[in-house]
N, C-alpha and C positions, 0 to 999 in steps of 0.2 A: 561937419566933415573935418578931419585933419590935417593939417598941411602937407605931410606928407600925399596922401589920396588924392587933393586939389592937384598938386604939380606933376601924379602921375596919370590925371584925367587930361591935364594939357599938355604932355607929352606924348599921349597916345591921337589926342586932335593932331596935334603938329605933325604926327608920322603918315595919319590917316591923308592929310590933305598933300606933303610931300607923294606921296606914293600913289596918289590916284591918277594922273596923268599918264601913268605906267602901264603897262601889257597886265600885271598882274595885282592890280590896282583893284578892280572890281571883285578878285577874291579874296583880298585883304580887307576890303570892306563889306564882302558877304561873312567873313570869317569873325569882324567885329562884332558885326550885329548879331550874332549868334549869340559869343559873348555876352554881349548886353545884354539877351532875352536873358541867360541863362541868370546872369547876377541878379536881372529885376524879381525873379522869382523866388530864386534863394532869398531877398531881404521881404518880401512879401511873406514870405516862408517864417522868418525869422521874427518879422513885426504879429504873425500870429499867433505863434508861440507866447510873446510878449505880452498882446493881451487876454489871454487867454488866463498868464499867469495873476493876473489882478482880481479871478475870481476864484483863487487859490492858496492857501497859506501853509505853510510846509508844519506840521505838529512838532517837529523837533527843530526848532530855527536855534542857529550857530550859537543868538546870542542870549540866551536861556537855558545853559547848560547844568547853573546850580538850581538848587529848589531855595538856599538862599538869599538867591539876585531876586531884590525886591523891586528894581528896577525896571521890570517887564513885566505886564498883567499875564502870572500863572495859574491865576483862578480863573471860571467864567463870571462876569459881570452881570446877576441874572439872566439867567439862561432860561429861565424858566419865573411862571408865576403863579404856582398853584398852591391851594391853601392844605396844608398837612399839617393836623393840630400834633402837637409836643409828644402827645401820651395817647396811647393808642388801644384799646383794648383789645382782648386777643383768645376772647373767650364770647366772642359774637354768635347770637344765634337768630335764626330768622323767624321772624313775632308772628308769624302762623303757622309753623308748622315744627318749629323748634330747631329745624338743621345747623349744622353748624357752618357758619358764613367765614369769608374773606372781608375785611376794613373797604375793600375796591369792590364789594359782589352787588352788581345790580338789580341781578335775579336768581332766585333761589332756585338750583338743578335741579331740588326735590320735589318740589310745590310748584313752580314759576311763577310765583311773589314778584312780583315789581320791588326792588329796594332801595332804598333813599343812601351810597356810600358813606360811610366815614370820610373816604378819601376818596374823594372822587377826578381820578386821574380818566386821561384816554386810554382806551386798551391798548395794549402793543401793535405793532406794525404785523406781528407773526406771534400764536402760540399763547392767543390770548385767552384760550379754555385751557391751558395745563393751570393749575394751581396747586398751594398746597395741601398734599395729605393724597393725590391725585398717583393711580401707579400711572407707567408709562412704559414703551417697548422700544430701543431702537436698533434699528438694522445696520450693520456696518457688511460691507462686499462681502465678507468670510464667516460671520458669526450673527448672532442678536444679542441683545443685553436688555436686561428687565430692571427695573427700579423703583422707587417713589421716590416723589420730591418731598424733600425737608425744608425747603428755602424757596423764595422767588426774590429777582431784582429785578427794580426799572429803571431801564438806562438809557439818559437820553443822550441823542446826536447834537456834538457843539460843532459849533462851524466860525468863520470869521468872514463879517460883511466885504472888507477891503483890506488888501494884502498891507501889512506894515505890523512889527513888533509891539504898537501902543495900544494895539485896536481889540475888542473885549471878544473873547469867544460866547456865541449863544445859542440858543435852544432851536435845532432845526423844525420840529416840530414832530419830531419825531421820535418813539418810545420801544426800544427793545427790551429782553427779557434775556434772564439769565438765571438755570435752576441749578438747587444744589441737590443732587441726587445720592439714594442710599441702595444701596444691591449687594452681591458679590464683592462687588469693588466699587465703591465711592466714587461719582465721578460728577463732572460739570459741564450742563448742558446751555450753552448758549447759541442766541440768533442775534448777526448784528444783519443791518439792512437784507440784502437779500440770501444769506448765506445761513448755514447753521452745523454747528461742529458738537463735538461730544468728547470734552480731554478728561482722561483717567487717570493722567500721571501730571505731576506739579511739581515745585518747589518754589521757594521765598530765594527773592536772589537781593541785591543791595543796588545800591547808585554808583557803587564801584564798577560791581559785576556790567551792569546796564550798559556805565559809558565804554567800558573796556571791551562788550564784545558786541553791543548793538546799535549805540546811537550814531558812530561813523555811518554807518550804511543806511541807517534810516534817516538824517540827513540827507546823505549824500539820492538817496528817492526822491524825498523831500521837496529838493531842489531844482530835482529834471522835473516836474508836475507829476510824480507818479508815471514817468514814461519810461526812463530807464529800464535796465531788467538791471538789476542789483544782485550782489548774491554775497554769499559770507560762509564760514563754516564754524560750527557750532555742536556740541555731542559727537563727533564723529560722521556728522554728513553738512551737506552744500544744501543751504537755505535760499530761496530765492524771495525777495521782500515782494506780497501782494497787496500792503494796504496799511497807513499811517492815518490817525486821527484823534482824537480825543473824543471825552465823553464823561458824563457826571452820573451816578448814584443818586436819583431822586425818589427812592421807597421800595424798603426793604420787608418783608414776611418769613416768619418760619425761623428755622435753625441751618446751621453748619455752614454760612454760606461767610465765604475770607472778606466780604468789604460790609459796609454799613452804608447809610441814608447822609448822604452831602459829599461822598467820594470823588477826585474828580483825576483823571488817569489820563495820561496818553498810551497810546499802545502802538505793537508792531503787529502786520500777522504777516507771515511766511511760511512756506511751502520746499517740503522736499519730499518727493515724489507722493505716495499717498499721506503722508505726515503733514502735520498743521501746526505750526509753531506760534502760541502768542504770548506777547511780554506784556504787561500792565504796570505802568512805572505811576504811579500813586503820586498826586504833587500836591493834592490841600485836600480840605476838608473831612469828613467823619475818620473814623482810625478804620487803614489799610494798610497790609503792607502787599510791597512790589511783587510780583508772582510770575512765574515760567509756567506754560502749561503747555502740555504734546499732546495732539489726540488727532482725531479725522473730521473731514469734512463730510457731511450726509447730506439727504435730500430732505424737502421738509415731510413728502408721502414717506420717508421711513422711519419718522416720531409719531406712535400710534398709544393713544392715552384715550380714558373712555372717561 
C-alpha cells in the first residue's frame, strides 16, 4: 500500500470516529460502508483481470518490435514434434488401385485402401476432406464462387505457457488449413479455430507498412487481454481488431500458395462491417513474405467440395 493511501485510510478512521457521536453520524457511517463495499469489489474486479492475464500473452509485446532483437524468443521453441522427411514425393499413387494420393492420405477416396502416410500429421481441426486437386464451391451473402485448390497448408496454433517476454511459444495442439484456390479469381481459403474466411484481394506490405499502421492497435488489444474494442482506419474504412495470435507453417502441398513449411507469423484479424482484414507479419523461418488480405467471413455449411 502507499503512504499516501495508509494516511488517507487513517484520516478517514479519524473523521469516522469524530463524527459518530453526532445526529448524523450513523449516515456518515452507512455512507462509508457503502464506499468500502463498492472499492472491495472494484479491486476484487481488478485482481481478476490480473490473473486471468497470466494465462495470456499479448502476440505483439512492446518489447519485440524488430525481427532483429535477438533478445526475445521470436521463433517457437518446438512447437511441435512430428517427423516430416526432407524430400517428399509428389507423384504418390495408392498400391491397389493406382489413384493418385496426398504424402498425409490415409485412405484412398477411390478404393478405401487403408494407407500407411508419408507424413503422417493429425487432420485439421476443420476441412480436413478438402485436398489438392479437389473443386470446391463457396457461398458468400450475394454470390457463389467456384474453384479448385492448388495448394494446402497446415498450420498450427502456438500459444505461451506463462505470461513473460522469455517464455517459448508452442504447439497447442491444434492444426488448421489454409487453401490456395484457382477460379475466375484467385483466391485464399482459410480456417483458423472456429471461423473460416475466403480473401480474393492481397498485397505484400513490409515491416514499415506493418508498424506504421497496425502494430500500435494490435498491441494496444494485446494488452487489454483482447477486451478492448480497438479500432483504426485503414483503405478508407474503420477496422475494428477481432483476434491477435501467432502460428507456424508445418506442411505444405500443391502450388501457388505465398508461405512454405517452417513459416512462423503473427497475425491481426479485423473487421469492418462485412469485410475481414488480415495481416500476416512473417518473423522466421521457411521464405514468406508479409501479406494484406480483404475478403469475408463465411460459415463452414457454405464450403461445399465433393
Amino acid at each position: 500500500m502507499k503512504l499516501s493511501t495508509f494516511i488517507a485510510y487513517i484520516g478517514a478512521g479519524i473523521l469516522l470516529y469524530v463524527v459518530f457521536p453526532l445526529p448524523i453520524g450513523s449516515l456518515v457511517w452507512a455512507a462509508a460502508a457503502i464506499g468500502s463495499l463498492v472499492r472491495g469489489l472494484s479491486l476484487l474486479k481488478e485482481l481478476t483481470i490480473e490473473v486471468q492475464a497470466l494465462n495470456y500473452l499479448p502476440a505483439f509485446p512492446t518489447d519485440s518490435l524488430s525481427k532483429s532483437d535477438t533478445s526475445q524468443p521470436n521463433i517457437a521453441v518446438k512447437p511441435f514434434n512430428f517427423k516430416i522427411p526432407k524430400n517428399i514425393p509428389t507423384d504418390l499413387k495408392c498400391p491397389s488401385c493406382g489413384a493418385a494420393v496426398s504424402p498425409t492420405t490415409r485412405k484412398c477416396e477411390y478404393c478405401g485402401s487403408i494407407l500407411q502416410p508419408i507424413v503422417d500429421l493429425p487432420d485439421p481441426v476443420h476441412l480436413a476432406g478438402l485436398t489438392v486437386g479437389k473443386g470446391v464451391r463457396v457461398r458468400l451473402p450475394q454470390s457463389e464462387r467456384d474453384f479448385r485448390v492448388q495448394g494446402r497448408a497446415l498450420i498450427a496454433e502456438l500459444w505461451q505457457a506463462a505470461r513473460g517476454p522469455h517464455v517459448p511459444w508452442t504447439f497447442t495442439g491444434n492444426l488448421y488449413a489454409g487453401f490456395a484456390l484457382t477460379g475466375v479469381k484467385p483466391a485464399y481459403l482459410l480456417n483458423w479455430q472456429n471461423r473460416f474466411y475466403l480473401f480474393e484481394k492481397h498485397k505484400s506490405v513490409n515491416d514499415q507498412h506493418i508498424q506504421q499502421y497496425f502494430l500500435p492497435y494490435a498491441l494496444a488489444f494485446g494488452y487489454s487481454n483482447q477486451m478492448d474494442r480497438v479500432e483504426f482506419e485503414y483503405d478508407g474504412h474503420i477496422w475494428r481488431i477481432t483476434d491477435i495470435g501467432r502460428s507456424q507453417v508445418i506442411f505444405t502441398e500443391g502450388e501457388k500458395l505465398h508461405i512454405q513449411r517452417g513459416a512462423e507469423a503473427r497475425f491481426i484479424y479485423a473487421k469492418s462491417k462485412d469485410r475481414i482484414l488480415l495481416v500476416e507479419d512473417y518473423r522466421s523461418g521457411g521464405a514468406a513474405q508479409d501479406m494484406l488480405w480483404i475478403g469475408y467471413e463465411v460459415q463452414e455449411q457454405d464450403i461445399q467440395y465433393s
